[in-house]
C-alpha positions in Angstrom: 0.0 0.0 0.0 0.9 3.6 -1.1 -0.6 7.1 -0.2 -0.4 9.6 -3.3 -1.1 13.1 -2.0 -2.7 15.7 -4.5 -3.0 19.4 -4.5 -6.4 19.0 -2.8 -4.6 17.2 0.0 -6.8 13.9 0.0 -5.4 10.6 1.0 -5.9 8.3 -1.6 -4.9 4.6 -1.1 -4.2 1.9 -3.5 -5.1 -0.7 -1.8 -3.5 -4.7 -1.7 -6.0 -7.0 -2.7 -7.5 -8.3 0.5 -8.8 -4.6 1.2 -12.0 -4.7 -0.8 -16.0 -3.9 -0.2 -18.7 -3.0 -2.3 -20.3 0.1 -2.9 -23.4 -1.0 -1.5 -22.3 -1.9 1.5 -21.1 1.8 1.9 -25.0 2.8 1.1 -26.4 0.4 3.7 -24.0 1.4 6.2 -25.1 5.7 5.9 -29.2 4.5 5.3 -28.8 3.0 8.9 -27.1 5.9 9.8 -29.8 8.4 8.3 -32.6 6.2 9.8 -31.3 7.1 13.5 -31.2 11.2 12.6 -33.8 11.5 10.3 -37.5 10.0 10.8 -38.2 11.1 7.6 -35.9 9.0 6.2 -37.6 5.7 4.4 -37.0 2.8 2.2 -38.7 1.2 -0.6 -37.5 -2.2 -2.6 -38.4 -4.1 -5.5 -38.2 -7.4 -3.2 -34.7 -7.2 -3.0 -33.8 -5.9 0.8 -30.7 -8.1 0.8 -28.7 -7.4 -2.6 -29.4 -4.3 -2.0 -28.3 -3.5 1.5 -31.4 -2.5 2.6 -32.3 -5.1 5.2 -30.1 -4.0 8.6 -32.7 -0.5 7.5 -35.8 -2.8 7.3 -35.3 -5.1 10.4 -34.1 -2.1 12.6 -36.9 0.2 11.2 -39.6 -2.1 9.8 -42.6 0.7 10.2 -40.5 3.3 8.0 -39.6 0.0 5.3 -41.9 -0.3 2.7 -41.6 -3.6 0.2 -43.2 -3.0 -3.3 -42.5 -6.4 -4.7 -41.2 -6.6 -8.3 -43.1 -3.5 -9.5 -40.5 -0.8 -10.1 -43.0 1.4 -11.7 -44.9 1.3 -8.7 -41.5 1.9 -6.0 -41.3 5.2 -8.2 -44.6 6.7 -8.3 -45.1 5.7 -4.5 -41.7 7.3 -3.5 -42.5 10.5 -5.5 -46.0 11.0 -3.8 -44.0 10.0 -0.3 -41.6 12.8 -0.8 -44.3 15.6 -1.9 -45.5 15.3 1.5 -42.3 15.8 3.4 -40.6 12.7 3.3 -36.9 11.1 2.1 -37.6 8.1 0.4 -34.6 5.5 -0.6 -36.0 3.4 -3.6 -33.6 0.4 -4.2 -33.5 -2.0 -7.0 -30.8 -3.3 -9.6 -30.1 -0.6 -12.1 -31.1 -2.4 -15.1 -34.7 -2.2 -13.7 -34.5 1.0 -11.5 -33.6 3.5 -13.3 -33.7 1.0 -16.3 -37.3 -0.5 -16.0 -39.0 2.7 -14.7 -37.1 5.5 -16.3 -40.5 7.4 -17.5 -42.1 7.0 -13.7 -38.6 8.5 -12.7 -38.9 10.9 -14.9 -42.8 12.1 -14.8 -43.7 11.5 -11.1 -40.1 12.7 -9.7 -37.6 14.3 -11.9 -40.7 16.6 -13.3 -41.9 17.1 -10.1 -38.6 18.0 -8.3 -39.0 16.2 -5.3 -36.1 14.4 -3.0 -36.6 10.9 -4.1 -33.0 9.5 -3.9 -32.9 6.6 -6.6 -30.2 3.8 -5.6 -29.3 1.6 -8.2 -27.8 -2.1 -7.5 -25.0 -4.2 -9.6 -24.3 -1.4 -11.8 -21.4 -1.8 -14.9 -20.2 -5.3 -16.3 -18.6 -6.1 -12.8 -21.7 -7.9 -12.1 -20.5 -10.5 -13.4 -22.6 -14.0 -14.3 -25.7 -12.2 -14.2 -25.3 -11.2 -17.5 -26.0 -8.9 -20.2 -30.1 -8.4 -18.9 -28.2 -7.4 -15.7 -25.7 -5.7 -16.2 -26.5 -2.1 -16.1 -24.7 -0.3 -18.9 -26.8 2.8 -19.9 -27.9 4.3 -16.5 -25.7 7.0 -15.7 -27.0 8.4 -19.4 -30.8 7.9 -18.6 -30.2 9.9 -15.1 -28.0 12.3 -16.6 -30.4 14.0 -19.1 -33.1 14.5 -16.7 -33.5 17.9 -15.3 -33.4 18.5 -11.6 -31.8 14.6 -11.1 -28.3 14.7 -9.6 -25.9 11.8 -10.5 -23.1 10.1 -8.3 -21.1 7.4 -8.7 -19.0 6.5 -5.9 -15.6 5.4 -6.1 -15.6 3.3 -3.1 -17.8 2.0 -0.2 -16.2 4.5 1.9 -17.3 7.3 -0.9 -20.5 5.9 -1.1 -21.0 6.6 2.3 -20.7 9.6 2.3 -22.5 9.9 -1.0 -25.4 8.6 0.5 -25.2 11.0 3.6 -24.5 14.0 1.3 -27.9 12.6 -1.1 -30.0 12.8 2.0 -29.2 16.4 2.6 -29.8 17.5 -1.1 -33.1 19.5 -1.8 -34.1 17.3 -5.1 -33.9 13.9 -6.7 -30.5 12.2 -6.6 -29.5 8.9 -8.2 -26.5 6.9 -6.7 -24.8 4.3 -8.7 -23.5 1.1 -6.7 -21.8 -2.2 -7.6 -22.4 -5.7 -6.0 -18.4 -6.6 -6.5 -16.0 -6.2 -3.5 -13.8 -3.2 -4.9 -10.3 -1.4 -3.6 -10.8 1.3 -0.9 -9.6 4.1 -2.7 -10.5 6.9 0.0 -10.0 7.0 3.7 -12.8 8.0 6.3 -10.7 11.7 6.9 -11.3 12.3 2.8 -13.7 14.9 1.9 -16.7 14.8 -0.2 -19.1 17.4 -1.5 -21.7 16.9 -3.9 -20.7 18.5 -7.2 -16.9 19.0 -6.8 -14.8 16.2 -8.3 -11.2 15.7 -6.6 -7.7 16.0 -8.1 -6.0 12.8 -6.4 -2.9 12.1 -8.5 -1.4 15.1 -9.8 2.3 14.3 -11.8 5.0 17.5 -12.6 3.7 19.2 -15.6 1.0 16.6 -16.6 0.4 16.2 -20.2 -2.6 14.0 -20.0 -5.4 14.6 -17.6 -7.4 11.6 -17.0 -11.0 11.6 -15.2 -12.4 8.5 -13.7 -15.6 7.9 -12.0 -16.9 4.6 -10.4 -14.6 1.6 -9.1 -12.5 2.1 -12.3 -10.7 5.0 -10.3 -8.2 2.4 -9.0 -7.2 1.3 -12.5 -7.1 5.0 -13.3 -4.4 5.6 -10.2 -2.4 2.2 -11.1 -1.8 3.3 -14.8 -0.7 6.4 -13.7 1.9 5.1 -11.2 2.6 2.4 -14.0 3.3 5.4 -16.9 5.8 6.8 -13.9 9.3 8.2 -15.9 7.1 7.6 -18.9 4.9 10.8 -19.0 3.0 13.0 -16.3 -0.5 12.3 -16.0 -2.9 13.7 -13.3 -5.8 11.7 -12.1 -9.4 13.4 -11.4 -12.1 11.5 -9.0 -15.5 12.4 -10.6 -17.6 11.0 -8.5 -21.1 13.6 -9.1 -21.5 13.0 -13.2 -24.2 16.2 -12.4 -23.8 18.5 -11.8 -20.9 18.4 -13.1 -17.5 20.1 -12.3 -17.0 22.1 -15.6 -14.4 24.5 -13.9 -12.3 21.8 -13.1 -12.7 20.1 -15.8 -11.0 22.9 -18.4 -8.7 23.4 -15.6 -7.3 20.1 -16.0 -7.6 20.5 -19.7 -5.7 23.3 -20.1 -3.1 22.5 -17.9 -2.1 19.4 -19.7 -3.9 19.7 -23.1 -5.2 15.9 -23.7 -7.7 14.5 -22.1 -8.8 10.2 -21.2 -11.9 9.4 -19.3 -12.6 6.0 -17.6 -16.2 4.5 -16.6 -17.7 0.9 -16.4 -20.7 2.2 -18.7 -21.4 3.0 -22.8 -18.8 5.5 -23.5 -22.0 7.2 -25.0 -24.2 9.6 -23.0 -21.7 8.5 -19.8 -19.1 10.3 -18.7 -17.2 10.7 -21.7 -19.9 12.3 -23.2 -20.0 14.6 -20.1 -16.3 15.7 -20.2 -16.6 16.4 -24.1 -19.9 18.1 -24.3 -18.0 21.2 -21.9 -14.8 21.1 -23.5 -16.5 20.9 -27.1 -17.7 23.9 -25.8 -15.0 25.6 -23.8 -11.3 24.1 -24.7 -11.2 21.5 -27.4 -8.3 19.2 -26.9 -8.0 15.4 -27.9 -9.7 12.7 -26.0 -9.7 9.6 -25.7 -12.5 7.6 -24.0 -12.0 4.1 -22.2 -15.6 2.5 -21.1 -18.0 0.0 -23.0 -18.5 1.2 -26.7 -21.9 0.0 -28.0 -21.9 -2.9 -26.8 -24.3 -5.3 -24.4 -22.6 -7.0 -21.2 -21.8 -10.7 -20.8 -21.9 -13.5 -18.2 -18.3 -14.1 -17.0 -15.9 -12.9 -13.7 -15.7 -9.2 -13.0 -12.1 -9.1 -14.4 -12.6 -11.4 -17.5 -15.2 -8.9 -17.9 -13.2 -5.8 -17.6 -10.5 -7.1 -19.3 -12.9 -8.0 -22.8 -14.2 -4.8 -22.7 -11.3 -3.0 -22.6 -11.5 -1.1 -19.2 -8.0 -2.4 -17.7 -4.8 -0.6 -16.5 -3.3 -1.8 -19.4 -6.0 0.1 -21.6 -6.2 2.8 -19.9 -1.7 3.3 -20.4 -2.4 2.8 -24.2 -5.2 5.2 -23.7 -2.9 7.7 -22.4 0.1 7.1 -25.1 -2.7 7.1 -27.9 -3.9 11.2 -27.1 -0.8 11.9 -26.0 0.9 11.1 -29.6 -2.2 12.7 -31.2 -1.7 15.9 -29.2 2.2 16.2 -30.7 0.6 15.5 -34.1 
């Protein structure tokens, strides 16, 4: 284990192996939290209070739990009328069905409506694994994204989506969190910060010539090929872990300081992140990109690494990546 320190001070570990935990667990841990300060905290689920680390919340506060059954249509309408009259409602399901199966409820009864319904969605990416292509959530983060009024996280780590999850609570309209079911590197320590809508510079190279911006899990394989492209080239390494609103200011910071640009997410490179980071330097600073995600394709059964691996999301990638806009840029 090694601590690289970044102009913004944070702590950020990569961790050896054995130091993993999902996202979700992060999430149950803060809804247990938020159930003991908050009475208007609740929770809805599509029938799955265990995958989705939601029954510690049920068993400790079963008259504030509220199971919908395998009607994700229903968990959204019922959260959004819940929340009109005061309440924060939690509605929990995979992500392929929630945002995936009820996007238009989502998007009618809450997004429309602007009311705090904070949408947590289950096994995102291809790290799911042997669940498989109807599973694996792929498109999510661009369903939540165009939405008006709907903020969008993705937390790197289960000790980032703990404080995600805290910080969603607090925010005045709809928020949706993105969580994965694999046990993941802890990235972050419990004194790192997190505020909604600022993304965090947490590798930071002399004179860096490539920026890179990761979001999700994936931030580790971000960190390692920047330590692996050490006496190589100068990369800096951006956690964005709030896809919107989005941190445009930083963003052409980064951009202009090293004038090339790679961005990393387990999700279609389309409407993601990627699309994110381009659509505000299309518009403010050009400069050439490269994009390392999923590209217009479906997910498959087979182990989280296989998986990341096939689709081209690895450390190795994401170093040829980096030498692929950096020779463009000298072009």
């Amino acid at each position: 284990m090694f601590v690289v320190t970044a102009h913004t001070r944070e702590n950020v570990l990569l961790s050896p192996a054995g130091d993993r935990l999902a996202t979700r667990d992060g999430f149950g841990r803060a809804l247990l939290e938020l159930g003991e300060k908050n009475k208007q905290v609740i929770v809805l689920c599509a029938d799955l209070a265990e995958s989705t680390r939601v029954l510690a919340f049920k068993e400790k506060f079963p008259e504030r739990y509220v199971e919908m059954g395998v009607a994700e249509q229903n968990l959204a309408a019922v959260a959004a009328g819940m929340a009109n009259y005061g309440k924060i409602p939690f509605i929990t399901s995979y992500a392929a069905f929630s945002p995936g199966r009820n996007n238009e409820q989502i998007r009618t009864t809450i997004s429309l409506n602007n009311v705090p319904v904070k949408i947590a969605g289950m096994h995102a990416g291809v790290s799911v694994g042997p669940d498989g292509a109807t599973h694996q959530a792929l498109e999510d983060l661009a369903l939540m994204r165009v939405q008006p009024n709907m903020a969008v996280i993705s937390p790197c780590d289960a000790e980032e989506a703990y404080k995600a999850t805290l910080a969603a609570a607090n925010h005045p309209g709809p928020v949706y969190l993105r969580f994965g079911r694999e046990k993941t590197p802890q990235i972050t320590t419990p004194e790192s910060t997190f505020e909604l809508g600022k993304m965090q510079l947490v590798w930071v190279g002399e004179s860096p010539q490539v920026a890179l911006f990761a979001t999700g899990p994936l931030l580790h394989n971000a960190l390692l090929a920047a330590k692996q492209l050490e006496g190589e080239m100068s990369v800096s390494v951006t956690n964005v872990h709030t896809i919107k609103p989005l941190d445009a200011k930083a963003i052409v910071a980064a951009a202009q300081s090293a004038g090339a640009v790679v961005t990393i997410e387990e999700h279609q490179v389309a409407g993601g992140l990627g699309s994110a980071v381009a659509e505000v330097l299309a518009a403010t600073y050009p400069v050439p990109m490269e994009f390392v995600g999923v590209h217009d394709q479906f997910g498959q059964s087979g182990e989280m690494v296989e998986l990341i691996e096939h689709y081209k999301m690895g450390v190795q990638h994401i170093v040829d990546a980096v030498r692929a806009v950096q020779k463009r840029k000298n072009i």
